[in-house]
Structure formats: structure tokens, C-alpha cells
C-alpha positions as CSV (number, residue, x, y, z in Angstrom):
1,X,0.0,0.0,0.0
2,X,2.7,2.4,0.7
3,X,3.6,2.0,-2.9
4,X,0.5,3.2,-3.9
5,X,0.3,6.1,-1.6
6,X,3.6,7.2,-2.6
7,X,2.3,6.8,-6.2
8,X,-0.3,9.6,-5.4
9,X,1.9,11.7,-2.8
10,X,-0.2,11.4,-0.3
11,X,0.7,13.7,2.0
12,X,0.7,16.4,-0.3
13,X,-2.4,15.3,-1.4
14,X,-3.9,15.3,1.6
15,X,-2.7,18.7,2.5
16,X,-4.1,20.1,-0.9
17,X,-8.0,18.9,-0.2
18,X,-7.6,21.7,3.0
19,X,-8.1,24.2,-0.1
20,X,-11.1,22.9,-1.9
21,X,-12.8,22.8,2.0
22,X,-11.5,26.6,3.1
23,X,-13.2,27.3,-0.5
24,X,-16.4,25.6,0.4
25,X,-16.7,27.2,3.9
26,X,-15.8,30.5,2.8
27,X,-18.7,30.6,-0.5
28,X,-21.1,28.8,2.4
29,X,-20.3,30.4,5.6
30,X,-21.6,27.7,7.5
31,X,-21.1,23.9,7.0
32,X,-22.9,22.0,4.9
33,X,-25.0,19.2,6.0
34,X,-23.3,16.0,7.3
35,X,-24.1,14.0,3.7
36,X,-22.7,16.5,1.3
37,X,-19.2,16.8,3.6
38,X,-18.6,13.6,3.5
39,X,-18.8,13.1,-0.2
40,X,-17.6,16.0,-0.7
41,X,-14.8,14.8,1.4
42,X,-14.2,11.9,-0.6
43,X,-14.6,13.3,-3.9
44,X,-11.8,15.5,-3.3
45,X,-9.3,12.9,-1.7
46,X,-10.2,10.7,-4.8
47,X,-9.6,13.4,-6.6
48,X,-6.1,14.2,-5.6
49,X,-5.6,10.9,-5.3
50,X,-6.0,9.7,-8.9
51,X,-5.0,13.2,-10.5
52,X,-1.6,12.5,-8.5
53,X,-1.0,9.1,-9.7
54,X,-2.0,10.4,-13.8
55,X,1.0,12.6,-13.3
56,X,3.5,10.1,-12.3
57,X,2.0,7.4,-15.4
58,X,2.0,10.2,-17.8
59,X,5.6,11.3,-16.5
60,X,7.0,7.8,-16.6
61,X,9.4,7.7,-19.5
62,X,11.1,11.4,-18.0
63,X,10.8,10.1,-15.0
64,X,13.3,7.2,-15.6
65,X,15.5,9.5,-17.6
66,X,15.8,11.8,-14.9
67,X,16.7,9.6,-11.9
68,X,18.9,7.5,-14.4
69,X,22.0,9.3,-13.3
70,X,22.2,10.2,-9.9
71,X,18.8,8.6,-8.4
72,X,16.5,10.7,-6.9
73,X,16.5,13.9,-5.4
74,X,15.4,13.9,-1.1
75,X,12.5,16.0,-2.6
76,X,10.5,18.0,0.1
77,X,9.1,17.3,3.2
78,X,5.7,17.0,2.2
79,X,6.9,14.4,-0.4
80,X,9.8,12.6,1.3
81,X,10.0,9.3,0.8
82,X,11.9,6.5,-0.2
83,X,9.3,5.8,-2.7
84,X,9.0,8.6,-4.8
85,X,8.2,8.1,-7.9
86,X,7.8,4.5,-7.8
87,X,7.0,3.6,-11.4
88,X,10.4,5.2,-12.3
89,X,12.0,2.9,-9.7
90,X,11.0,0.1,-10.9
91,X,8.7,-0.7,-7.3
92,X,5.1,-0.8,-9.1
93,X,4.4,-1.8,-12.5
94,X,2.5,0.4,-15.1
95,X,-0.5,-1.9,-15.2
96,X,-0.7,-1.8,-11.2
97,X,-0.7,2.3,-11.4
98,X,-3.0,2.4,-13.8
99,X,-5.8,0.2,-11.7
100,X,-4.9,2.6,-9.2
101,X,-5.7,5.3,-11.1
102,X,-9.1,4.4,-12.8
103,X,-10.0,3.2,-9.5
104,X,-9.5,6.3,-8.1
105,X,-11.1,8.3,-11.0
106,X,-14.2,6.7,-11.0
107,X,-14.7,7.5,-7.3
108,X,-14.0,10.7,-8.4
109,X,-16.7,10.8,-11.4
110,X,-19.3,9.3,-9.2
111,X,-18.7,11.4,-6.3
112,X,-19.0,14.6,-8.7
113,X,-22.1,13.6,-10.6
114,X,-23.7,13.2,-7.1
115,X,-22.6,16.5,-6.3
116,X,-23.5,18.4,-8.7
117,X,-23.6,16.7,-12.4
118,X,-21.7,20.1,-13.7
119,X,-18.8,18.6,-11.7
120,X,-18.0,15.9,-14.1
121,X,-16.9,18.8,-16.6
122,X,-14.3,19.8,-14.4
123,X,-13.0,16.1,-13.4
124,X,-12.5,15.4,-16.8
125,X,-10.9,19.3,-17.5
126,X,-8.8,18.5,-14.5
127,X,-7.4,14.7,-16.3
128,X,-7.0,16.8,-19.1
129,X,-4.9,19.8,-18.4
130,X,-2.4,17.4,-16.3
131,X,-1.8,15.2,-19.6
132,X,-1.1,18.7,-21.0
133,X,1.4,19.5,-18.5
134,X,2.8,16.5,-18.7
135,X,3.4,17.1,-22.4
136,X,4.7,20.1,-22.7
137,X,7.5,19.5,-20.0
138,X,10.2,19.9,-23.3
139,X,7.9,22.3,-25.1
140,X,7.3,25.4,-23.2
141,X,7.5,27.1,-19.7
142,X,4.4,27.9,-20.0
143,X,3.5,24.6,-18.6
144,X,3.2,26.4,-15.4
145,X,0.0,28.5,-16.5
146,X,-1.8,24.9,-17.2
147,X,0.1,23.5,-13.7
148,X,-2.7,26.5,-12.3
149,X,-5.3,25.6,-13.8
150,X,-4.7,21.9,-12.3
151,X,-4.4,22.6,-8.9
152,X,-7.7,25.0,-9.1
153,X,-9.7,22.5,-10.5
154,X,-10.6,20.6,-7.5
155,X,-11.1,24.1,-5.1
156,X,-13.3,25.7,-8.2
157,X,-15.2,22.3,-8.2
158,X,-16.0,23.1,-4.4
159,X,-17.6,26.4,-4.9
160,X,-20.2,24.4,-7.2
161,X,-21.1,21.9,-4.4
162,X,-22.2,25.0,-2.5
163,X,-23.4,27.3,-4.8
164,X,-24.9,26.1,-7.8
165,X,-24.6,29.7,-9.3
166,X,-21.9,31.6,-8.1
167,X,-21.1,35.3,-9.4
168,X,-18.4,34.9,-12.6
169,X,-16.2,37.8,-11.3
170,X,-16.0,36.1,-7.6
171,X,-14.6,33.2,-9.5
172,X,-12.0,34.5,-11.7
173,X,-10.4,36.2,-8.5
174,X,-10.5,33.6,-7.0
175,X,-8.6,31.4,-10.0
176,X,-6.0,34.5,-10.0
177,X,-5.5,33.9,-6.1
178,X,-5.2,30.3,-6.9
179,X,-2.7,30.1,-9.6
180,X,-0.9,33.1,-7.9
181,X,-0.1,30.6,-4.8
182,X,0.2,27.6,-7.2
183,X,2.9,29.2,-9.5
184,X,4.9,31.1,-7.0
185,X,4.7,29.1,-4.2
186,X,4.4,25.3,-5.4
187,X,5.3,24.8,-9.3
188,X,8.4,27.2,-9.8
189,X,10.1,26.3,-6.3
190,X,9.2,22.3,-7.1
191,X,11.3,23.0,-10.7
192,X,14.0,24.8,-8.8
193,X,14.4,22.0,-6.5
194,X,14.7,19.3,-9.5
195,X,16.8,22.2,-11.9
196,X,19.4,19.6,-12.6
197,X,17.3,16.3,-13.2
198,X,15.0,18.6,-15.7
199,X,18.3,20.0,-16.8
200,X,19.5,16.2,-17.8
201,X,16.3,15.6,-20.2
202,X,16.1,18.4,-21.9
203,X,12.9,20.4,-19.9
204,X,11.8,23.6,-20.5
205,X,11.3,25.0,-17.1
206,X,11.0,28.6,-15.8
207,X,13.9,28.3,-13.7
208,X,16.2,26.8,-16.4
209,X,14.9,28.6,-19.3
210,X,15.3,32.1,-17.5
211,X,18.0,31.3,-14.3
212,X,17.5,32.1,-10.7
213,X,17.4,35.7,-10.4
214,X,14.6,36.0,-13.1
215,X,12.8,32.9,-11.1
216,X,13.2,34.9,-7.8
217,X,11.6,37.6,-9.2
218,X,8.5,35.5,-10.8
219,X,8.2,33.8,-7.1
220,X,8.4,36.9,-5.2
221,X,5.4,38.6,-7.9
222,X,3.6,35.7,-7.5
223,X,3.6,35.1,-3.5
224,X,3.0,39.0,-3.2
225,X,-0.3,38.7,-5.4
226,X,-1.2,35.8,-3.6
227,X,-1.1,37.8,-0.6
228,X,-2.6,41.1,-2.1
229,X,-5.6,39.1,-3.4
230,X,-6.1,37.0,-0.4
231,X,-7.6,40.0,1.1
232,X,-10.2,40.4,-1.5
233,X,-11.3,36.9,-0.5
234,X,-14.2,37.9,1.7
235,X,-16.0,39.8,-0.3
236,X,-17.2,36.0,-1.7
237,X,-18.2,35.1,2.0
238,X,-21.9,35.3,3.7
239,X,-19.8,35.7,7.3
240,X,-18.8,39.4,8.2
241,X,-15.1,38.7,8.2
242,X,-13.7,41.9,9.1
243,X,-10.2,43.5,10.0
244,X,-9.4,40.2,12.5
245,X,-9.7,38.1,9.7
246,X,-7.6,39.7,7.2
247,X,-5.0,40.3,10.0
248,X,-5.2,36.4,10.6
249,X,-5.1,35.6,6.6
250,X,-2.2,38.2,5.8
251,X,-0.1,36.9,8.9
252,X,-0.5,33.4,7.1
253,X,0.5,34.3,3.6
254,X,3.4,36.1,5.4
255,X,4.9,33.2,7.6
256,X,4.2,31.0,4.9
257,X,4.8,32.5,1.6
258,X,6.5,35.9,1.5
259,X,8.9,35.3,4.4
260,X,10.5,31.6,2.8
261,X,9.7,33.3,-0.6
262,X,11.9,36.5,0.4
263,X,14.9,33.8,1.3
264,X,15.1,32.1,-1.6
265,X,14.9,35.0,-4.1
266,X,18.2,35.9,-1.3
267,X,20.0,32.6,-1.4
268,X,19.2,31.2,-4.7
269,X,19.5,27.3,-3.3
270,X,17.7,24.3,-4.1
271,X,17.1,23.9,0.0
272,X,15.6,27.3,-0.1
273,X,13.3,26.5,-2.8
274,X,11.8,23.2,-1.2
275,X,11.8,24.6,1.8
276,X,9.1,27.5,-0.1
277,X,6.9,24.3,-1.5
278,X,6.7,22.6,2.1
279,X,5.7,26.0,3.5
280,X,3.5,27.1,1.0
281,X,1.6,23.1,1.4
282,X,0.5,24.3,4.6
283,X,-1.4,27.6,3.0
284,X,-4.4,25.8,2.4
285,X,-4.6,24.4,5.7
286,X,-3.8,28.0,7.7
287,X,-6.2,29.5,5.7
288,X,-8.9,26.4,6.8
289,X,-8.6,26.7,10.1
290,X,-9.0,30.8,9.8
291,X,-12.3,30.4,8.1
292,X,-13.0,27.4,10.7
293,X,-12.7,29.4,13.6
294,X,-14.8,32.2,12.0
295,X,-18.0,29.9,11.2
296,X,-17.6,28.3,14.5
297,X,-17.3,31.5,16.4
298,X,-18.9,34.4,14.2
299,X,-20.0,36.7,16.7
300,X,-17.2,36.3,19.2
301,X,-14.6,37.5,17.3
């Protein structure tokens, strides 16, 4: 099994359904009832789950090319493992992923049409766009635009399990906010932390195609949007989230963006740049348990 998990990246995984849930409660402003959390729950671990494991099956043939020098690279914390990457390694065949993955997917589909049918639009958009990021790894940088639009899939999907009709503006600030904290603070850092196993194959990364100081910059833009629109955030929210909250959500994308952000735009090192993507997995949960203690306590704070 820990095969499998390591497949998916669990960890991260599981940190990255926090976002789709501070999405939900922030649109909502209260929780929803005890059926639609739980599916909702486990449409989005299925989610991240199988879209996880599509990377890695997609990504197999770079994959080995990559580690077929030095091995693999420790990774991050949130990804550590032995394991990682086990289809390159050899540790789980193609056919055994690939169960995994339509096991996973289905769950998914299911889960979505029960939702809301809509969803199944963006489960499949989701599938999609990773097999187009996995493609253009030696084609363009601008893989990283499409690397957004991946990891907002499953927090957009959430706003349409609670409100079947939200406002169109309210939603593209909230995919800017999204692919602002994906971009600066998980997909550049995660390419400056495998630099010279994408260097080896040939990728076409923003870090390699432009060097350091140019990625620095990029991160730092990024993370300081991410921030910037963070505090445009309530306006989607029912709750009256006032000055405490933004204090609260500010002081998060501070400790966990701009401040590891700021250090690696200084230093320039591969340490500094996982140690960005560990912080920035934890966004989504510091900004879930802001929003928490707001619905819970609404009129104490």
C-alpha cells in the first residue's frame, strides 16, 4: 500500500483537499450538511488521489530519464519518501498504477455527478490539463500556466457543491488567487528544486529557461499577489469577516509565503526553494482553520 500512496503523494495530497474545504466554507459560511461533507470529502481525496497518480504514469518515460544518473533527489518534506516516484523505480508496475488510477477516478466521477452533475466537466478538464502539462514539459514554460489551472480544478469544483450559481467575477479572482499561490509558491520552487534532473532531459522550465534571479523575481510577484488578493477573498463570504480576519489571513501568507519566498529570491538554493513548497503546502490548511474558527465562532470575534 505504501507504494500506492507514494504513487499519489499522499501527504501532499492530503494537504491540498484543506483548499477545496476553506473554498467551500468561505462561499457557504456555515457547514454544509453532514451527507454533502462527506462526499464532498471523498470526492476531493479521490480526486487528488487519482489526478496525483495520472502525473506520475503520464511522466514515466522522463521520469526514468531523470533519476537515471544520480537517483533521486530527497524531494520535500511534504513528499519525502523513499518511494518517490515508484513507477520510475522500478517498485510498481504500469499496469498496477494504472488500476490505481481508474480506481481512483471513477470515485471521483461518481462522487462529482452526485454532487452536482456540472462537476464531471471539471474532473474530466482537470485529467485533461495534467496530460497537457505533462506534455509540454520539453515544449514550453508555459506549462506552469496549465500547472494552475490543475491545482484549481478541485477548489473551483468546491464552490459548485455549494453554490450552484456563483457570481463569474467572484470566480475569476478567485482562479488569479489560486494560480498566484500555485505558480509562486508550489510549481516554480518544485522545478528549482529538481533544476538539474530537468536539466538532464532536456525540460523547459521557468527556472532553467530564465535562471535564478529572473525565477526569484516570478516567485516573489507571484507570493506578493497571492497575498494582495487574499484579502479580496471575503468579499465572496456570507460571514462578516472583518479586520481580525484579514490580520489572521495576511499573517499566514506572510509566515508562509513571502517570508520563505523572500529567502530564496536571497539565497538562490535548491534547500531554499523546497523549503518554499513545504511551507506554501500548509497555506491551504492555515487559511482552513482561519475560516473554521470564523463559522464556528462568528460573533465572538
Amino acid at each position: 500500500m505504501r507504494r500506492f500512496l507514494a504513487l499519489s503523494r499522499s501527504k501532499h495530497g492530503i494537504a491540498d483537499v484543506a483548499m477545496p474545504g476553506f473554498v467551500a466554507l468561505l462561499w457557504l459560511g456555515h457547514f454544509p450538511s453532514w451527507r454533502t461533507l462527506l462526499l464532498a470529502l471523498l470526492t476531493a481525496v479521490a480526486g487528488y488521489t487519482a489526478i496525483y497518480a495520472l502525473n506520475d504514469l503520464l511522466g514515466l518515460k522522463v521520469d526514468r530519464e531523470k533519476f537515471a544518473g544520480a537517483g533521486i533527489n530527497p524531494g520535500y518534506a511534504v513528499e519525502a519518501s523513499d518511494m518517490r516516484h515508484p513507477l520510475a523505480q522500478g517498485l510498481l508496475s504500469f499496469r498496477a498504477g494504472m488500476a490505481w488510477f481508474a480506481f481512483w477516478y471513477a470515485l471521483t466521477l461518481i462522487g462529482a455527478y452526485l454532487l452536482n452533475p456540472a462537476l464531471v466537466l471539471i474532473v474530466i478538464a482537470a485529467a485533461a490539463l495534467e496530460a497537457v502539462y505533462c506534455l509540454l514539459l520539453k515544449v514550453t514554460y508555459w506549462r506552469t500556466l496549465v500547472s494552475g489551472l490543475v491545482k484549481s480544478a478541485g477548489p473551483i469544483a468546491a464552490v459548485f457543491v455549494v453554490t450552484p450559481h456563483p457570481s463569474a467575477p467572484l470566480l475569476l479572482l478567485l482562479l488569479a488567487w489560486l494560480m498566484c499561490w500555485e505558480i509562486g509558491g508550489q510549481n516554480i520552487p518544485a522545478d528549482w528544486n529538481d533544476v538539474e534532473e530537468d536539466k538532464r532531459v532536456g525540460a523547459m522550465t521557468i527556472p532553467l529557461a530564465f535562471g535564478p534571479d529572473v525565477a526569484g523575481i516570478l516567485v516573489g510577484v507571484a507570493l506578493a499577489l497571492t497575498v494582495i488578493l487574499s484579502m479580496f477573498l471575503p468579499r465572496m463570504s456570507p460571514l462578516p469577516l472583518g479586520v481580525p480576519y484579514l490580520v489572521a489571513s495576511v499573517a499566514a501568507g506572510l509566515l508562509l509565503l513571502l517570508l520563505p519566498g523572500a529567502k530564496l529570491i536571497r539565497r538562490h538554493d535548491n534547500r531554499g526553494a523546497a523549503r518554499l513548497f513545504d511551507r506554501a503546502s500548509l497555506y491551504p490548511l492555515a487559511q482552513l482553520a482561519i475560516v473554521t474558527v470564523f463559522v464556528l465562532l462568528p460573533g465572538h470575534i
